[in-house]
N, C-alpha and C positions, 0 to 999 in steps of 0.2 A: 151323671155321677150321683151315687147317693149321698144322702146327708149324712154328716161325720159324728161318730158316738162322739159324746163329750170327753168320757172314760180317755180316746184315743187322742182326740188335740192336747186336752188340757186336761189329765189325769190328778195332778195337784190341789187342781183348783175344784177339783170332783171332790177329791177327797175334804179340804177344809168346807167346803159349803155343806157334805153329809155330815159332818164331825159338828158345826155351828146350829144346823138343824134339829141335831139331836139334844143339845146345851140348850134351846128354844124349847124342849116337849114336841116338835115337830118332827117326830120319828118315822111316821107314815110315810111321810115324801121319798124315805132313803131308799127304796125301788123305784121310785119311779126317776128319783135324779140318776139312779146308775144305769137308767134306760134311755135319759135323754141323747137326741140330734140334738145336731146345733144346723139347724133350716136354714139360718141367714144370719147377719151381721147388722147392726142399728148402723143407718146410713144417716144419722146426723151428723157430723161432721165435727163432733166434741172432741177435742185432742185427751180427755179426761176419759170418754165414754171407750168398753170393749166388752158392751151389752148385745146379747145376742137372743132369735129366736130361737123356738124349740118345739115350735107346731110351726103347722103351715099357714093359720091363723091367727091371728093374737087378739083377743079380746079378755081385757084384765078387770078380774070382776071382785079380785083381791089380792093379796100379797102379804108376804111372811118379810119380815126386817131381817136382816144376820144380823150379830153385832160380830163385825169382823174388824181384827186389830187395825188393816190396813185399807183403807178406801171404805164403801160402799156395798153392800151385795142386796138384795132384792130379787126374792122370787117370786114373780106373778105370776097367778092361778086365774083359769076361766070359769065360767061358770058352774062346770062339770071338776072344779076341784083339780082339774091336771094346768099342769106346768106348763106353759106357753111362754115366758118370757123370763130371760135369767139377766136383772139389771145388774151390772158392774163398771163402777165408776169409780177415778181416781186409784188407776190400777194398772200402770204402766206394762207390768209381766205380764201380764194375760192379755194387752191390747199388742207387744211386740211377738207374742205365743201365735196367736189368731192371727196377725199380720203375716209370720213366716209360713202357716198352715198353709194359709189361700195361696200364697205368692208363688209355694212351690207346687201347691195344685195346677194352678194353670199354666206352669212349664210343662207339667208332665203330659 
C-alpha cells in the first residue's frame, strides 16, 4: 500500500498548518506540504503525541515552530530543506483522525 497524501487523511490539518506557514514568512513550504505522505506514525507511545513521518528517513537538521492556537505543530526539515517529520502534539483530532485512518486500512 502506498503512503497516504496528508491532503487525503487529514485534509484540515493541511490546510491550518499551510495557512500558519504562511502567518510565519514560511511560504516556500506550501508545495511541498500539499505534497506530503505521511510514511509512518511516531511510535512513542505519548497519548499527547499524533506526529508523523513524511520521508522514509528522518533526519532533522531543522525546524519551523507554528504557533497554532491549539496544541503543538513543528515542521522538521533535513538537510536538503524537505520535510521529513510533521510534529503534532496535544492534538487529540488528528491522533483520533490517524487512529481511524490506519484502523480501517487494515480491515480492508
Amino acid at each position: 500500500m502506498p503512503a497516504p497524501m496528508l491532503s487525503e487523511v487529514l485534509p484540515d490539518l493541511l490546510e491550518e498548518i499551510v495557512y500558519l506557514a504562511k502567518q510565519q514568512g514560511a511560504d516556500p513550504l506550501e508545495p511541498k506540504l500539499r505534497a506530503l505522505r505521511i510514511e509512518s506514525i511516531c511510535d512513542c507511545a505519548d497519548d499527547n503525541c499524533a506526529s508523523f513521518a513524511t520521508a522514509p528517513e528522518v533526519k532533522v537538521a531543522g525546524y519551523v515552530e507554528l504557533q497554532s492556537m491549539e496544541g503543538q505543530l513543528i515542521i522538521d526539515l533535513n538537510a536538503a530543506e524537505e520535510i521529513c517529520f510533521v510534529e503534532v502534539l496535544g492534538r487529540p483530532d488528528v491522533k483520533y483522525l490517524l487512529e481511524e485512518y490506519y484502523d480501517q486500512a487494515k480491515e480492508s
